[in-house]
Residue frames as qw, qx, qy, qz and C-alpha x, y, z in Angstrom:
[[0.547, 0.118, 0.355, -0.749, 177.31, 121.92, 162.92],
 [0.812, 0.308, -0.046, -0.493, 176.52, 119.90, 160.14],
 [0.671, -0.292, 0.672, 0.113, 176.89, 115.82, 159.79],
 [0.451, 0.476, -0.508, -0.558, 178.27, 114.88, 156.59],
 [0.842, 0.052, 0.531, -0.085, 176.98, 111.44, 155.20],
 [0.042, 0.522, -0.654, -0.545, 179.64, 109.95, 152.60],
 [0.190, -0.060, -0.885, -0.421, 177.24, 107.38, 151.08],
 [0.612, -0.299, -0.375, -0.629, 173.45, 106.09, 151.35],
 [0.711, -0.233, -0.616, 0.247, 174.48, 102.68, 153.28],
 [0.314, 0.071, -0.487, 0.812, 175.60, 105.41, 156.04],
 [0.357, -0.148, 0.043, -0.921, 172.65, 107.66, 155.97],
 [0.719, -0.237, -0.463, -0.460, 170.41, 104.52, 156.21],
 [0.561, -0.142, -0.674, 0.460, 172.29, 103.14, 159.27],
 [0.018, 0.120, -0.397, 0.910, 171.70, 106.29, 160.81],
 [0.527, -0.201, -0.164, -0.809, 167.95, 106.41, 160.35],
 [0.799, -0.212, -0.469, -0.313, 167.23, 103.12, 160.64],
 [0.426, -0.233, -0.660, 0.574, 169.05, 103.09, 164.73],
 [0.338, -0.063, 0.103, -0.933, 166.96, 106.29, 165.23],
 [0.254, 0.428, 0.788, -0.363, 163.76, 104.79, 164.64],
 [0.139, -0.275, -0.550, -0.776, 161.02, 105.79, 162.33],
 [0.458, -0.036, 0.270, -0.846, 158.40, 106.19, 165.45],
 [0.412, 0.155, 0.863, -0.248, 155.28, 104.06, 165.97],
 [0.672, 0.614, 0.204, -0.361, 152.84, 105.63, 163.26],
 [0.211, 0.583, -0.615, -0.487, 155.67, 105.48, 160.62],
 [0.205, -0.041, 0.970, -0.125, 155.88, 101.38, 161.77],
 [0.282, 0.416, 0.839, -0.207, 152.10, 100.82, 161.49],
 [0.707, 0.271, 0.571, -0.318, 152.31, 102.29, 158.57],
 [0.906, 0.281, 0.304, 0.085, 154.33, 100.46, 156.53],
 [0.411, 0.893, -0.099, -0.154, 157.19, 102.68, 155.73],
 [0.947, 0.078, 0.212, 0.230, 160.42, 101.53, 153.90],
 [0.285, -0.808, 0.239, 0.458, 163.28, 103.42, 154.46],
 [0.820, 0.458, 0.172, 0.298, 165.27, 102.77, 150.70],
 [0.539, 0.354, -0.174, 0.744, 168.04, 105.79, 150.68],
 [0.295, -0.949, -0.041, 0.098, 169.00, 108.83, 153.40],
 [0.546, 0.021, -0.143, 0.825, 171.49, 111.02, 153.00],
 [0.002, 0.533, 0.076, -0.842, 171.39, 115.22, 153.55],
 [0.260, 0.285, -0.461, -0.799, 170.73, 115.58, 149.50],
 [0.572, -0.050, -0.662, -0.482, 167.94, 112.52, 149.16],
 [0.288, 0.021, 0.834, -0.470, 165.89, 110.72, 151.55],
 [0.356, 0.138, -0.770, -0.512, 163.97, 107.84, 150.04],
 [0.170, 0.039, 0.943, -0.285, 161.00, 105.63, 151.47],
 [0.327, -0.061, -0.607, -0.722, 157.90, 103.89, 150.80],
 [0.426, -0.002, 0.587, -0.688, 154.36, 103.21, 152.23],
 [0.131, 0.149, 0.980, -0.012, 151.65, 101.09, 151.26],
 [0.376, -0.264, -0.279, -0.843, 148.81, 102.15, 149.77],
 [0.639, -0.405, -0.525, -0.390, 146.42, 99.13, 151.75],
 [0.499, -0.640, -0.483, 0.330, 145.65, 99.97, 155.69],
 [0.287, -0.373, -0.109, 0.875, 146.22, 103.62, 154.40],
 [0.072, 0.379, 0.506, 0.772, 143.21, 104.48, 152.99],
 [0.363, 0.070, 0.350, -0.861, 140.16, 106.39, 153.41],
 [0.625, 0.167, 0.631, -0.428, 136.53, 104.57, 153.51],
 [0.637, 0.665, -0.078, -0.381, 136.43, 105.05, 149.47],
 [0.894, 0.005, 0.265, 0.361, 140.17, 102.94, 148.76],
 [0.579, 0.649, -0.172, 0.464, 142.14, 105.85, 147.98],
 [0.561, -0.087, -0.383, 0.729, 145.15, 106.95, 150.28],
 [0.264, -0.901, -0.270, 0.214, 144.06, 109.10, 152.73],
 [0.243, 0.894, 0.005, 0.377, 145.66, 112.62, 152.48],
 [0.526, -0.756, 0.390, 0.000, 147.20, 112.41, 155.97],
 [0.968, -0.086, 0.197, 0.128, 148.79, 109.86, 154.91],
 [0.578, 0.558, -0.032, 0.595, 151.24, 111.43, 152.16],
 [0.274, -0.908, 0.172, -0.268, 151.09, 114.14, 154.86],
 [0.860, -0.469, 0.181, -0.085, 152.34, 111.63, 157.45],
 [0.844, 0.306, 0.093, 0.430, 155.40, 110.09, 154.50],
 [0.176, 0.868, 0.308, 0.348, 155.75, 113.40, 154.29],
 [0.305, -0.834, 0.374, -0.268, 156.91, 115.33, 157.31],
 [0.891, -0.251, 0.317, 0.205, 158.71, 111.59, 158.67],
 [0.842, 0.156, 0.018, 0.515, 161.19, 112.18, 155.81],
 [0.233, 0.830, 0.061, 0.504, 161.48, 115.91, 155.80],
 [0.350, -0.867, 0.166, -0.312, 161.95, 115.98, 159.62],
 [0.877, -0.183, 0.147, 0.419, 164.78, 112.72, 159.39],
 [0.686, 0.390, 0.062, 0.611, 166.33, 114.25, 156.78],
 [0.056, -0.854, 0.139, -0.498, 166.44, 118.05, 158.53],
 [0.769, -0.606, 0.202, -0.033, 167.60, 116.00, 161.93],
 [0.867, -0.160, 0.098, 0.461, 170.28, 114.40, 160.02],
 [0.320, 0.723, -0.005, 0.613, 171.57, 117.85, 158.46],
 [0.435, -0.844, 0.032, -0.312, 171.63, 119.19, 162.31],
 [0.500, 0.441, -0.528, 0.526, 174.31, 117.03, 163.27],
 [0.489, -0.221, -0.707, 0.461, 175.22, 116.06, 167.04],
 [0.192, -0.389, -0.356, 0.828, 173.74, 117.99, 169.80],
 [0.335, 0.235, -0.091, -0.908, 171.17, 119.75, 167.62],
 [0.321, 0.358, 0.866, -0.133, 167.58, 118.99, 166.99],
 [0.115, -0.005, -0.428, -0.896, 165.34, 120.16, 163.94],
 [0.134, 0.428, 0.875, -0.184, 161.61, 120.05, 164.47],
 [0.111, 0.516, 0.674, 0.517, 158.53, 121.29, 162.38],
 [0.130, 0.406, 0.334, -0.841, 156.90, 124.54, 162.28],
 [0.529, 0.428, -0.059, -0.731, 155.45, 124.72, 159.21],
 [0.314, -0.005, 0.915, 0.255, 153.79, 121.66, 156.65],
 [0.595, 0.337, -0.098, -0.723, 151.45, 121.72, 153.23],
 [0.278, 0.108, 0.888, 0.350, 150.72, 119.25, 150.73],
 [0.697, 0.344, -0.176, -0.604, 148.61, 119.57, 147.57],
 [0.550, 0.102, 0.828, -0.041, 147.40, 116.38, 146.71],
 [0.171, 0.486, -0.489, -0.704, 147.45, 115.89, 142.81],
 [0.563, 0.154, -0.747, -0.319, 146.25, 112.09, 142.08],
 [0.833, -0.305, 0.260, -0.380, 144.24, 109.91, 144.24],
 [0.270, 0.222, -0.937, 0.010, 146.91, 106.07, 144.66],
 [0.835, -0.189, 0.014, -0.517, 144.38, 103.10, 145.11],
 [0.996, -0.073, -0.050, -0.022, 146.70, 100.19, 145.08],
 [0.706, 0.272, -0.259, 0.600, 150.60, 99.20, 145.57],
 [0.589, -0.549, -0.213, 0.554, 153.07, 101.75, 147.23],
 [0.012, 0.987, -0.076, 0.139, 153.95, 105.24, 147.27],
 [0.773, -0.098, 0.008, 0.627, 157.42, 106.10, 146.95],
 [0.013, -0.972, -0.115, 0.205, 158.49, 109.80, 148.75],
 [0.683, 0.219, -0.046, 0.695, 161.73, 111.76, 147.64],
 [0.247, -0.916, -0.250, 0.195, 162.64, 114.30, 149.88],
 [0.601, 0.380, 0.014, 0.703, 165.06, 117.27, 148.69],
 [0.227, -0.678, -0.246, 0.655, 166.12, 120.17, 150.44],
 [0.231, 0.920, 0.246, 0.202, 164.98, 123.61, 149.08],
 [0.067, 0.820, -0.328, 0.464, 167.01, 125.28, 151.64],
 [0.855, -0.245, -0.378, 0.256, 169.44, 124.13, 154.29],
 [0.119, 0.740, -0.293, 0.594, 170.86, 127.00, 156.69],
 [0.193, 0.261, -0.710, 0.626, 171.89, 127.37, 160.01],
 [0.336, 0.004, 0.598, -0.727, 168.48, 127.53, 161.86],
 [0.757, 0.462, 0.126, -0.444, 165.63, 126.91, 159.34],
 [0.173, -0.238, 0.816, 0.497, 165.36, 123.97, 156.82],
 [0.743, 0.332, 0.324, -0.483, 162.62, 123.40, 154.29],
 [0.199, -0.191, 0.843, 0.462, 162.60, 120.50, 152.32],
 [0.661, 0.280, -0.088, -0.690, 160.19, 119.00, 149.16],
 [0.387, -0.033, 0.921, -0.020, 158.85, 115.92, 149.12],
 [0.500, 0.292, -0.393, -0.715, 157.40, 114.64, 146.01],
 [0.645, -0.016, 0.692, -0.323, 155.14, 111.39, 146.62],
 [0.427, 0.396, -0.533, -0.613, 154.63, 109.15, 143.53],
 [0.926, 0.222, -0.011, -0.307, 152.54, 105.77, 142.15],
 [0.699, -0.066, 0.632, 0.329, 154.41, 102.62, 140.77],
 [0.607, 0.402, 0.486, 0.484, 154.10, 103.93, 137.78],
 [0.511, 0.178, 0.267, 0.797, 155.76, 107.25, 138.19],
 [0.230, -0.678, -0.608, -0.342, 152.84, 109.24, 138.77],
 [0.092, -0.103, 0.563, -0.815, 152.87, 112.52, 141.82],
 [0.374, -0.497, -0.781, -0.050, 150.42, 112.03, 143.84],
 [0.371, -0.885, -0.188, 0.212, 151.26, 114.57, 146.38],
 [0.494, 0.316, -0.300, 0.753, 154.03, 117.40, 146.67],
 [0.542, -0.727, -0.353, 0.228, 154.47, 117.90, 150.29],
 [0.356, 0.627, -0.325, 0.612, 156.55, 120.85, 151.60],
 [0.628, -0.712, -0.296, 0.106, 158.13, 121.19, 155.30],
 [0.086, 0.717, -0.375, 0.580, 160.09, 123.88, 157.12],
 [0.802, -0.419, -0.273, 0.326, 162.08, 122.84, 160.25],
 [0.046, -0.914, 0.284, -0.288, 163.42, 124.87, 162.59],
 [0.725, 0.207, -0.540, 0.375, 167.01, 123.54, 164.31],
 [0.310, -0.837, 0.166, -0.418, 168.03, 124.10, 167.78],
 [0.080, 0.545, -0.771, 0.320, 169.83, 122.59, 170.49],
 [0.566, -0.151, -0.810, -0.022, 169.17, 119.29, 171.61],
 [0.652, -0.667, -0.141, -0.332, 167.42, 119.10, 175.03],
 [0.044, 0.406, -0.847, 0.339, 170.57, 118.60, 178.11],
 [0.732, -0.145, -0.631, -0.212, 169.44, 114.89, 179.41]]
């Protein structure tokens, strides 16, 4: 059931022929590592803010679930699909300028249900956000 990635350079090939979707694109995210145990990327803080110049909340949301639900898709392995039932975030620090950089770890990785933690952070190291998502696996739609 489950695809093993032996290195980053693999896990990033995979994502990055998948796609990252249109909102991910427009806005601004930078895939940097993917494997099952880490999944790395960054957004832009500027054309992701709210009227005031700090990063909108969706936004980390948005970093958020995009790695939690690659990285639970690439645990699923061929023929199986992982998709979101459940997503939080507490938002700790308001980012006004540069990029955000998520790290997404799995809590729990089983046979149906994955929930991973993403921990958003500043340039300088700072959380900003700690997202959590739960994905549920199934079979892939037959085409």
């Amino acid at each position: 059931m489950t695809e093993t990635v032996p290195d980053s350079s693999s896990g990033l090939e995979w994502v990055r022929g998948r796609g990252m979707g249109s909102l991910a694109e427009k806005m601004g995210f930078e895939w940097v590592e993917f494997t099952v145990e880490r999944a790395v990327a960054t957004m832009p803080v500027e054309g992701n803010t709210q009227p005031v110049g700090l990063l909108h909340g969706g936004a980390y949301v948005v970093l958020g679930e995009s790695l939690g639900s690659m990285a639970a898709n690439l645990y699923a392995g061929p023929g199986r699909l992982a998709v979101g039932v459940d997503i939080n975030a507490t938002h700790t620090r308001s980012a006004t300028s540069g990029i955000v950089t998520g790290v997404c770890t799995p809590i729990h990785l089983g046979r149906s249900i994955t929930v991973h933690e993403i921990v958003v952070s500043d340039e300088q190291g700072r959380r900003c956000s700690t997202v959590r998502i739960t994905n549920h696996i199934k079979d892939a739609p037959q085409k």
